[in-house]
N, C-alpha and C positions, 0 to 999 in steps of 0.2 A: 504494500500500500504506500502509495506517495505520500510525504508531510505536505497540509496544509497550510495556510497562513491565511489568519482570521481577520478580515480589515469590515469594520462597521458592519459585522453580522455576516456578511459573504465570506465564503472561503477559495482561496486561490490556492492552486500549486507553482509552484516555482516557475516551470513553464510558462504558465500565461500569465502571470504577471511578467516576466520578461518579455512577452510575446505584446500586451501591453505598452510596456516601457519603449519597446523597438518603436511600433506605431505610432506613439507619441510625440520620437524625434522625426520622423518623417514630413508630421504637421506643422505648418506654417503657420503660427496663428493669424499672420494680416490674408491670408487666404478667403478668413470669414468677411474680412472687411474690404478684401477688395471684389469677392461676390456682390455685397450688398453696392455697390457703385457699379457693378458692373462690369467688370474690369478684370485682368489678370494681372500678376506679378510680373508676367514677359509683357506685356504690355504698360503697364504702369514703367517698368524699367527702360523700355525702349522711350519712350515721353520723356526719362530725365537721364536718361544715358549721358548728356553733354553737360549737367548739370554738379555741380558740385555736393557733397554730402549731408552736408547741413543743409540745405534747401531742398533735396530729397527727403527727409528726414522729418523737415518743418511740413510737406507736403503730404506725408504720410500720416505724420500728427493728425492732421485735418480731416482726415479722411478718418480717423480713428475718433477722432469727435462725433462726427456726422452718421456714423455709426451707430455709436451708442446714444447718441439724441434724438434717434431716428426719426427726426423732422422737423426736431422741437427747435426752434431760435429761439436765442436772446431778446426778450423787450428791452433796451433801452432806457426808456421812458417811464417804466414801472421800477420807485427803486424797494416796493415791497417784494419783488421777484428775487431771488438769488441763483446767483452763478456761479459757478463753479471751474478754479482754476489752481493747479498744482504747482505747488511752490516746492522747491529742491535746493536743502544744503548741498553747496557747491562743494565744501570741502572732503567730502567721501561719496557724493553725487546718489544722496538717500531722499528719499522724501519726506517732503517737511513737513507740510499738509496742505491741505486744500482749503481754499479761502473763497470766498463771496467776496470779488473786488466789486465796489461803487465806483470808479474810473476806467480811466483807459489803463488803467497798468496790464491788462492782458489785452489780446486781440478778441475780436470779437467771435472768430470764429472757432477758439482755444477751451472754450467755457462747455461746460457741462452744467446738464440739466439738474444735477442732483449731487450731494457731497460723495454717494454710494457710487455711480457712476465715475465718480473721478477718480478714486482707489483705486477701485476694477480695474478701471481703464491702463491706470501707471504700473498695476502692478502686472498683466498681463502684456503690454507694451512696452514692459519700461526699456528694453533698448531701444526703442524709436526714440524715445524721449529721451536717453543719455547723446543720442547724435542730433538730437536737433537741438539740446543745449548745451551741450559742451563741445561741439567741432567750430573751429575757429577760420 
């Protein structure tokens, strides 16, 4: 009989949790995001192929916003609305937290609909978000 391994009630054998793990790395996760646009990865890459990495990166952002806000904009004008924008110590490039700015200090199309959303987002993205703020 195989040893199992007991994870939130289901049991796995060694196997497929490996089998699992393989799959995993095979996923892309901007894949899901660049489905919901439309788009592919060879195609997104062909568009900034001459483009420098941080502007790739800032672009990717964007799309990662638009994503997860799946239609939602920012009002402006309403400043009982909050939005949502991911702040990062620079010095170990961690996440600081996410804040509801009332100005411009983010971009407008940077912001998330909800503080839950913006985690998610940095924590499943967050190398998009290391090259689109720290590539020089």
């Amino acid at each position: 009989m195989k040893n199992k391994i007991n994870i939130k009630g289901q049991d796995y054998t060694v196997e497929e949790l490996t089998t699992i793990l393989e799959n995993a790395k095979k996923t892309n996760p901007m894949d899901e995001v660049y489905a919901y646009h439309n788009t592919t990865e060879e195609e997104f890459n062909n568009l900034y192929k001459n483009i420098p990495n941080k502007i790739k990166a800032f672009a990717q952002e964007s799309l990662i916003v638009d994503f997860y806000n799946k239609g939602w904009t920012p009002n402006w004008n309403d400043n009982t609305e909050k939005k949502w924008y991911p702040y990062f110590n620079m010095k170990d490039f961690s996440l600081y937290f996410c804040s509801s700015p009332f100005s411009s200090t983010s971009p407008a199309s940077l912001v998330f609909k909800s503080e839950k959303l913006c985690i998610e987002a940095v924590e499943k993205y967050f190398d998009v978000f290391k090259v689109s703020r720290t590539t020089v």
